[in-house]
C-alpha positions in Angstrom: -86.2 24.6 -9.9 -86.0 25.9 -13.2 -88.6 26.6 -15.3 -89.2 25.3 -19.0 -89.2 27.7 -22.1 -90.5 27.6 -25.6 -88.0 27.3 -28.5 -91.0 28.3 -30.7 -94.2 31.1 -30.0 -96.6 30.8 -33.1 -98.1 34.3 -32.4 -101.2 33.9 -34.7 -100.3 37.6 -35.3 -100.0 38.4 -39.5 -97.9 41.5 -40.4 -100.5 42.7 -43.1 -97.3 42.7 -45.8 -98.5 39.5 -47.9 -98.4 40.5 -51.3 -95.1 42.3 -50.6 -94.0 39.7 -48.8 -94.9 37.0 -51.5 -93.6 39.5 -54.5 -89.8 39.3 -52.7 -90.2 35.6 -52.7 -90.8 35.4 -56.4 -87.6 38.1 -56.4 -85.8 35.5 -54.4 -86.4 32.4 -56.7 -85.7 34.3 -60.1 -82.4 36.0 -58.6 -81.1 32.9 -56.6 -82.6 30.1 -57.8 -80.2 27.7 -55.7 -80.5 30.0 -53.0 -82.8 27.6 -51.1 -80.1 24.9 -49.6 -81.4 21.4 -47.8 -80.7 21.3 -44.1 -79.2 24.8 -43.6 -80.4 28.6 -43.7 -78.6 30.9 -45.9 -78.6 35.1 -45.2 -79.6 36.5 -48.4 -77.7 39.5 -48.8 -78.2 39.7 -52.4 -81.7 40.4 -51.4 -81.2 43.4 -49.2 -81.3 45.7 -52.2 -85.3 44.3 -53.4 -86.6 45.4 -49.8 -86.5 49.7 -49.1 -85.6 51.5 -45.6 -89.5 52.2 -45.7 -90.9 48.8 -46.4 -88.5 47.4 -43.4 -89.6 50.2 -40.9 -93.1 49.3 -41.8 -92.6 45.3 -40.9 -91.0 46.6 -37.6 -94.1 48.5 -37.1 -96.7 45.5 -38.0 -94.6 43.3 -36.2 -94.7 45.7 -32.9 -98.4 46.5 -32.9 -99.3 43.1 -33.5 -97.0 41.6 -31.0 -96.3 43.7 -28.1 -92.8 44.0 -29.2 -91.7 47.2 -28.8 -90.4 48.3 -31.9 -86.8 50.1 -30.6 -86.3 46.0 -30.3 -86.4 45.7 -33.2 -83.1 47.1 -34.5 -82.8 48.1 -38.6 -78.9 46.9 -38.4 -80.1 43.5 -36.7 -82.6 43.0 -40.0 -82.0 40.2 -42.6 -83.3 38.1 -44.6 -83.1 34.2 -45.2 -83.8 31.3 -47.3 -83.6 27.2 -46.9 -85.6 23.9 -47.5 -85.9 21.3 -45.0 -84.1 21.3 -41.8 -83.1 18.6 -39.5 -83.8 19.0 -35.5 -80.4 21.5 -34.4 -80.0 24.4 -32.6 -77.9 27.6 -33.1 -76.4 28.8 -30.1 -73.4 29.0 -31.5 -74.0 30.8 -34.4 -76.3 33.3 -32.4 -75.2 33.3 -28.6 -76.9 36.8 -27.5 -80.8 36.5 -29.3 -83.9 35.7 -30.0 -84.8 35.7 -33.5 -88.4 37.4 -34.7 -89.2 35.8 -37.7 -91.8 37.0 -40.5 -92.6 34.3 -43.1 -92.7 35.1 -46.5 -93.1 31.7 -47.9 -93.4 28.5 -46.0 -94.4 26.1 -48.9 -95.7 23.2 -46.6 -93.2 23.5 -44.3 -93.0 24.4 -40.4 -91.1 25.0 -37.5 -91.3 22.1 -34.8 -89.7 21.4 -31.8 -88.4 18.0 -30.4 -92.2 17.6 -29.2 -94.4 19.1 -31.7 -95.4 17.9 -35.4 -95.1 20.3 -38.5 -98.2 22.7 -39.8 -97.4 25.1 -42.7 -97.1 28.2 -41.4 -98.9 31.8 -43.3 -97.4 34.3 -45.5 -97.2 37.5 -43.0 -97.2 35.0 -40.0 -95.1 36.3 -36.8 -92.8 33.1 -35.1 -90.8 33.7 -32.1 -88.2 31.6 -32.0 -84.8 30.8 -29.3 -82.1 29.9 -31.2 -80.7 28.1 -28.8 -83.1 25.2 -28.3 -83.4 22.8 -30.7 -86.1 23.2 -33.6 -86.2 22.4 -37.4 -88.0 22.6 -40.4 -90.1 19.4 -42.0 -93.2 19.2 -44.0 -96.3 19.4 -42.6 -97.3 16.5 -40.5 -93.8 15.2 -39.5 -92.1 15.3 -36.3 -88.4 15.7 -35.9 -87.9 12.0 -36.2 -89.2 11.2 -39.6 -87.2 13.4 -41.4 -84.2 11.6 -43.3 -81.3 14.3 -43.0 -80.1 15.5 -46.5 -76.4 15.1 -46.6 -75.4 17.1 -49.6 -77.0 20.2 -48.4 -78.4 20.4 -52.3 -80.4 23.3 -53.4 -84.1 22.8 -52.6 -86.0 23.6 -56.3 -89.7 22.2 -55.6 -91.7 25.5 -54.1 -93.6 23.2 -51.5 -90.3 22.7 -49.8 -88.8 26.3 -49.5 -88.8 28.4 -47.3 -88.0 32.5 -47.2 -88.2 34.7 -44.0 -87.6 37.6 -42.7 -85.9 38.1 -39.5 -85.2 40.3 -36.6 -82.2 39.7 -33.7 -83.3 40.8 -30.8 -81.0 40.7 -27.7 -82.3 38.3 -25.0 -82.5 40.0 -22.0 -84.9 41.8 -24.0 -87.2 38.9 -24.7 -86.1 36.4 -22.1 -89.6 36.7 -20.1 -92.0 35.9 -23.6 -90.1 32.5 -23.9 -90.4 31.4 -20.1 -93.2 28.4 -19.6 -95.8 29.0 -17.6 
């Protein structure tokens, strides 16, 4: 029989990176201030250049202590960093067949990461999420489940700070991971 996995590990584990963490927020809204799209995440790769080698290797190294994760998992060349609003309930196997993401939250606004199961709560600045890309999850304001969220059809830019959302991410390959997301 098989057994069930998460699609979502709220770590309670903070990075200890808040204020720069909320600074390249503020970076993101001034420099791409329709860079926060309704119902899908965007790569910010304009963004790479506000964030140094040393303040990267440091996350890696917050994220590892606090986590377990050893921090060779956490590959420099797998590091990006994102932006969107709300999110319907989808998954994204396609789009990332081979990984588990390791998420840092820079801002949530009063959004969170649900599953077909679970109801939104806002998630921290600095917060740690695990999260399999391959089970479905999405993004609503606090307090909603995956069924009272109208999906946004024009994808418009999200402006209202309460509904954005910036993180920071990590790929890490699944055989690497695979036993964190098993059930007990």
């Amino acid at each position: 029989m098989a057994r069930r996995r998460h699609t979502l590990i709220r770590t309670g584990a903070r990075t200890g990176a808040e204020a720069e963490l909320d600074a390249l927020y503020r970076t993101a809204r001034e420099r791409l201030p329709d860079g926060f799209p309704a119902e899908e995440t965007r790569e910010l790769a304009e963004m790479r250049d506000a964030v140094s080698l040393a303040f990267v290797e440091r996350l890696r190294d917050g994220v590892a202590s606090q986590t377990g994760i050893p921090a060779a998992h956490l590959s420099l060349d797998k590091f990006s960093i994102h932006a969107c609003g709300p999110v319907s309930l989808h998954d994204d196997r396609h789009n990332y067949p081979g990984v588990y993401f390791v998420i840092v939250v820079a801002h949530s606004g009063r959004l969170g990461v649900v599953d077909h199961r679970t109801r939104a709560t806002r998630h921290v600045t600095g917060e740690i999420l695990l999260l399999d890309p391959h089970r479905r999850h999405a993004l609503l304001p606090e307090g909603r489940a995956w069924r009272e969220h109208a999906y946004e059809r024009t994808h418009s830019p999200v402006h209202e700070e309460a509904d954005q959302f910036l993180f920071l991410c990590f790929d890490v390959p699944r055989r690497l991971m695979h036993e964190r997301f098993r059930a007990a």
